[in-house]
C-alpha positions in Angstrom: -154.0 135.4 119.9 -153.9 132.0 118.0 -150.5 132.5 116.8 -149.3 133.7 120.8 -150.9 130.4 122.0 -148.9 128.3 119.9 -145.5 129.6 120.6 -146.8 129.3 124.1 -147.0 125.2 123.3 -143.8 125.8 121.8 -141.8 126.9 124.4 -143.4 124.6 127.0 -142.4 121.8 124.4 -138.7 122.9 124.5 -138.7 123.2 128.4 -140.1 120.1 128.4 -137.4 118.5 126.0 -134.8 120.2 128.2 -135.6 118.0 131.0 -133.3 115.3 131.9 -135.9 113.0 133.1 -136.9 110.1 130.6 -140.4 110.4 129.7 -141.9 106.6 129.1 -143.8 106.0 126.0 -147.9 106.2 127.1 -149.7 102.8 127.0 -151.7 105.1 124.4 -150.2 107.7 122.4 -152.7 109.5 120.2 -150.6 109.6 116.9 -149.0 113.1 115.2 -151.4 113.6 112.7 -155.0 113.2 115.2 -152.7 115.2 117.8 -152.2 117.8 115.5 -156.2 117.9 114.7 -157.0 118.0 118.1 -154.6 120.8 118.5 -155.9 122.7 115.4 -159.9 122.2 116.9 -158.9 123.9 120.2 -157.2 126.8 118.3 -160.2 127.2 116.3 -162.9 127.1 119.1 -160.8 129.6 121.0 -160.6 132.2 118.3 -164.5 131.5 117.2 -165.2 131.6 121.3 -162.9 135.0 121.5 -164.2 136.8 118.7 -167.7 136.0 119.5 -167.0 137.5 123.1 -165.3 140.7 121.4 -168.3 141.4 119.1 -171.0 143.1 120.8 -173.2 139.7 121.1 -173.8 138.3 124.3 -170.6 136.6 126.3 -170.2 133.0 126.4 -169.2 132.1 129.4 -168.6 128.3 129.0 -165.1 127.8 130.3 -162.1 126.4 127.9 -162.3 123.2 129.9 -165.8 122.0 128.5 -165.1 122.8 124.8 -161.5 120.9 125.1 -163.6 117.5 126.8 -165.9 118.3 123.8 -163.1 117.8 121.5 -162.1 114.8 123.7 -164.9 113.0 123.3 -165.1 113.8 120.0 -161.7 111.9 118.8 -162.2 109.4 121.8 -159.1 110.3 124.3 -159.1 111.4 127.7 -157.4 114.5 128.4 -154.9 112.4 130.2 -153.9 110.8 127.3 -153.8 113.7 125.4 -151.8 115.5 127.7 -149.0 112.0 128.0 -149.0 112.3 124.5 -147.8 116.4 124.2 -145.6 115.7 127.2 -143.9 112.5 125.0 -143.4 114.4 121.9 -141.6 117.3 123.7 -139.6 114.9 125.0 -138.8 112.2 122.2 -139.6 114.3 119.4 -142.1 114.6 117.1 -144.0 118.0 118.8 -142.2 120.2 116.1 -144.2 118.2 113.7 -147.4 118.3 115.6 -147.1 122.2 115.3 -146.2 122.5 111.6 -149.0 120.7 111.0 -151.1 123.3 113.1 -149.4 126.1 111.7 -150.0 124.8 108.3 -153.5 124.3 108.7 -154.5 127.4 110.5 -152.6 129.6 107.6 -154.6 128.3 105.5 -157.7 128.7 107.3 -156.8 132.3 107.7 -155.8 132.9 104.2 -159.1 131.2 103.2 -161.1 133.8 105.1 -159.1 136.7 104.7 -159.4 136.0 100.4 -163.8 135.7 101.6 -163.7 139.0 103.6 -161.9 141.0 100.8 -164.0 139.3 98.4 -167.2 140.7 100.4 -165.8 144.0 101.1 -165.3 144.2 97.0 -169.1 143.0 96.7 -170.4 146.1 98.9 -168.3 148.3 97.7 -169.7 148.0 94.0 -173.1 147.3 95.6 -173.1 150.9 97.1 -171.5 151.9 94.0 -174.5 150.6 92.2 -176.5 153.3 94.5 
């Protein structure tokens, strides 16, 4: 789901590099790297938020719009700014970056926890072995 998301950015950011409109530069631009953190939190909360709702646990129903102003708030932008700042890089470049970095990071979020869930699948296995 993460992964569909993110091509979903992707194509919106080439659509939005195919316009011939100039985009101006934002009187604040949140820069690649924070951008690209911002971008890696929401991917995060959504797949936490998703696979909490798939388990068998009680929904949360807080919509996607209160954990985004969480994440806001939490690097001090507007979600004004943050969207100028998507909108320029798809324009002007630099959004390609912005999603490596996201890419990057969420691999190697997922390899981390894939390498802890065989690791705890190897752990029972000998523990019922044990038995």
């Amino acid at each position: 789901m993460i992964i569909k998301k993110i091509l979903f950015f992707i194509s919106i950011s080439i659509l939005f590099s195919a316009c011939q409109e100039q985009v101006k530069k934002p009187d604040e631009l949140i820069p690649i790297e924070t951008l690209s953190e911002m971008l890696i939190d929401m991917h995060m909360v959504d797949g936490i938020v998703q696979v909490h709702n798939n388990s068998r646990r009680e929904k949360v129903e807080l919509p996607k719009e209160y954990y985004d102003s969480v994440i806001f708030r939490t690097y001090g932008y507007a979600d004004s700014v943050f969207r100028e700042s998507i909108e320029y890089y798809s324009v002007h470049g630099g959004i390609q970056e912005v999603y490596t970095l996201v890419l990057d990071s969420l691999n190697t979020h997922h390899a981390k926890l894939e390498q802890m869930r065989k690791r705890r699948i190897n752990e029972q296995k000998k523990e019922r072995q044990k038995k």
